[in-house]
C-alpha positions, 0 to 999 in steps of 0.5 A: 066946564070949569077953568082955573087958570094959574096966575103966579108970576115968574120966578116967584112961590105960589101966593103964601096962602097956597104954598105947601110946607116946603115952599113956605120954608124956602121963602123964609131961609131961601132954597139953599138953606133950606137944602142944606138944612136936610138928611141926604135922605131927607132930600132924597125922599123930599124929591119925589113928594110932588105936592111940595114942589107943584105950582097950585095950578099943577095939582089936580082939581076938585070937584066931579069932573072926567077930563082935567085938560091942561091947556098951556105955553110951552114949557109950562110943565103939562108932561110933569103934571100929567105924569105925576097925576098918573103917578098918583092915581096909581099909589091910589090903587085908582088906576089898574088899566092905563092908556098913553095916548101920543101923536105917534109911538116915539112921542110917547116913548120919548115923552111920556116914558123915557123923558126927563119928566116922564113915568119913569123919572118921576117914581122913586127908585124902589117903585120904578115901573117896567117899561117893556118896548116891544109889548109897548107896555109899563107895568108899576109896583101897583100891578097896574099896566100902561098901554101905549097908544097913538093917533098914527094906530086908531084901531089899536084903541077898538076894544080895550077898556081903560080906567085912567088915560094920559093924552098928550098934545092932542092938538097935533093927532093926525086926526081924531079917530084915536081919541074918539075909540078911546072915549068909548073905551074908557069905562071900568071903574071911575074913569078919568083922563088927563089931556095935556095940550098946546092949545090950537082949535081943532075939533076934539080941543074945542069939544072938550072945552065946552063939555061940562065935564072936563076942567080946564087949567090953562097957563102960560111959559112964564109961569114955570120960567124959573125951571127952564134954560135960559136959551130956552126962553130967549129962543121963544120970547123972541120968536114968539113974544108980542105976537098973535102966535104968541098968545097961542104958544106962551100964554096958553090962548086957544085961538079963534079965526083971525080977521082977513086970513084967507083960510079958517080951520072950518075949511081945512078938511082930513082924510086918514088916507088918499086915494090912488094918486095921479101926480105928485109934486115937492112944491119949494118957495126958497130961502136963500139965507144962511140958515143959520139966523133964529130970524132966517126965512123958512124954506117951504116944502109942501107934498101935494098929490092929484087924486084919481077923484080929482081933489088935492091932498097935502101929504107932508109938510117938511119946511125947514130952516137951513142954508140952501144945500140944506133944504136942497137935500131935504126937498130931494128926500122928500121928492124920493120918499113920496115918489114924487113926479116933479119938483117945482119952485119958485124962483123970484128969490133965487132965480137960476140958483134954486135949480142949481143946488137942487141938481147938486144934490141929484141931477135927475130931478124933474124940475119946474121954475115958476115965477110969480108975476102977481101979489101973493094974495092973488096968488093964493085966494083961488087955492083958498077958494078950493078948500072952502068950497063943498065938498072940500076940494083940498084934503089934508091926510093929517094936521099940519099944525105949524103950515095950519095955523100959518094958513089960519093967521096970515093976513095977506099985506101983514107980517112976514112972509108966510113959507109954507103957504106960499109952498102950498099954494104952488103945490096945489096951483100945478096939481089943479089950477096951473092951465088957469092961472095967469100970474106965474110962467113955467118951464119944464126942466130937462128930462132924464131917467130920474123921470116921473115913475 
């Protein structure tokens, strides 16, 4: 492995000695000038010429390598750079057979296609590749095509060869068996893939990491903090800045397990499908803020079901920021779309209310308050003990990222509260360990026709 990591302050060039022509120019005469300086069509044809404009980070690297992995803070400009390197193999007539690999369809229509740094803004009008949905493929001025892909679909990836792939946030696939059958298809020609990703140490990331022949270029938000909104950067400083997260979100770090947090990702263990269950609930740890605050408590809401095996599986993870009846019309979706047998929630922080709005959405809902009488940590070690015990007794039927890496750096004692994980522990604690516990009381609320199906 080589890492080359980008150090060029914000709001800065490249140091002198790694500016390209352009960049040099506009540090003499300023960017202005230098613009007004140029032919409308001087401009025009200066637009698409990325090695003018790119950091020296977002160039692609020497040397034999197979993998470039980009691990990156947000807004660090990995969709660009990735799409660009694409771009670049393809004038090259070095890519002919191309895989965008996404989290899911829509990531890679939104992102890696249609997006504002996507394939098809970064080529020049005579060259604009044909992007056609319904066959999901883009065919360039080369010839060459692009298949879209995604961790939702891993069989799609059994069988086709590829000589280029563009892999986008890896770190959120649902698992990695997508990834895994593109391995063992990329194998015409030289192949090469890109892998841009927030960094978060799941397997496939810490694998690529150590093999000797991927590149990792890391880097963080400021770096490109020139190119970004305003808003964009305050949203994210504050909520992000001077934390462990942080590290993570903005400074590129990948992350080992923290000290005294209940759950490492070596627990967390994923099935690409349940079994047939035997219960399913919506758990709620409430939030009674307006909802209206970037500071503003979560609402977690956690899907757990009871499998016929007799293990928990997290099914979906739909916590949200919102007033009250906003995440009591979300609670009720998801209650409706997994056909859910109950609601529960606790009620410490909210008390009647908490029942109330979620019947002012539907009245029907089979409801159960539960009230924690003990500290979280109590609350939430038997739960943590499930997942470490072997084989694992709590399975996730896709990564959670945001409710993983909460469940993966929460102290108990320290920090804010943990939302989704006091869902997930509600949720699991009445599908597995509720006749056990002391700490929590509960009460089945009125039966209606909106009864467990």
């Amino acid at each position: 492995m080589v890492t080359a990591t980008a150090t060029a302050p914000p709001d800065v060039l490249p140091p002198a000695a790694l500016q390209s022509p352009v960049q040099r120019a506009i540090a003499r005469v300023g960017a202005e000038a230098f613009l007004a300086s140029l032919t409308t069509r001087e401009q025009a044809i200066l637009a698409y010429q990325w090695s003018e404009w790119a950091r020296p980070s977002q160039l692609p690297p020497p040397g034999d390598w197979t993998t470039w992995m980009i691990m990156a803070g947000r807004g660090w400009g990995k969709t660009r750079t990735a799409a660009e390197w694409i771009r670049a193999r393809i004038d090259a007539g070095e890519a002919r057979r191309i895989a965008l690999v996404g989290r899911t369809p829509a990531d890679v229509r939104d992102v890696m296609i249609e997006g504002e740094s996507g394939l098809l803004a970064i080529f020049p009008p005579a060259q604009r590749p044909s992007y056609e949905p319904s066959k999901r493929r883009v065919t360039f001025h080369t010839g060459a095509l692009a298949t879209v892909y995604s961790s939702e679909n891993p069989d799609q990836l059994r069988g086709p060869q590829h000589d280029t792939a563009w892999v986008d946030e890896l770190a959120t696939f649902k698992s990695g068996e997508a990834f895994d059958n593109l391995q063992l298809g990329l194998r015409l020609g030289e192949p090469r893939q890109i892998v841009a990703t927030t960094p978060k140490p799941v397997r496939n990331v810490r694998e690529l990491v150590t093999d000797p022949d991927t590149h990792v270029t890391t880097g963080t938000t400021y770096e490109n903090r020139a190119n970004l909104a305003p808003a964009f950067i305050r949203q994210v400083i504050r909520r992000y800045e001077g934390t462990r997260l942080g590290q993570q979100e903005l400074e590129g770090l990948l992350l080992d397990d923290v000290p005294g947090a209940l759950w490492q990702r070596a627990m967390i263990s994923y099935v690409p499908h349940p079994p047939d269950l035997i219960r399913t609930i919506v758990a709620v740890d409430p939030s009674v803020s307006d909802g209206e605050s970037d500071r503003a408590a979560e609402c977690g809401i956690v899907v757990v079901g009871l499998g016929v095996d007799g293990y928990a599986y997290v099914l979906a993870d739909w916590t949200l920021r919102g007033s009250p009846l906003t995440w009591a019309k979300k609670v009720i979706e998801a209650y409706h779309h997994f056909e859910c047998d109950r609601i529960v929630a606790e009620v410490n922080n909210g008390g009647a209310l908490v029942e109330f709005t979620l019947r002012t959405v539907d009245p029907t809902i089979p409801y159960r308050a539960v009230r924690a009488s003990v500290g979280k940590r109590p609350r939430a070690e038997p739960v943590s003990a499930l997942y470490e015990q072997k084989p694992r007794r709590v399975r996730h039927v896709e990564p959670f990222v945001d409710l993983e890496d909460q469940m993966c750096s929460w102290v108990p004692g320290e920090g804010d509260s943990p939302d989704r994980v006091d869902a997930l522990v509600w949720g699991v604690t009445e599908l597995m360990l509720r006749r056990r516990r002391r700490g929590l009381r509960g009460r089945v609320g009125p039966r209606t026709s909106g009864s467990p199906r």
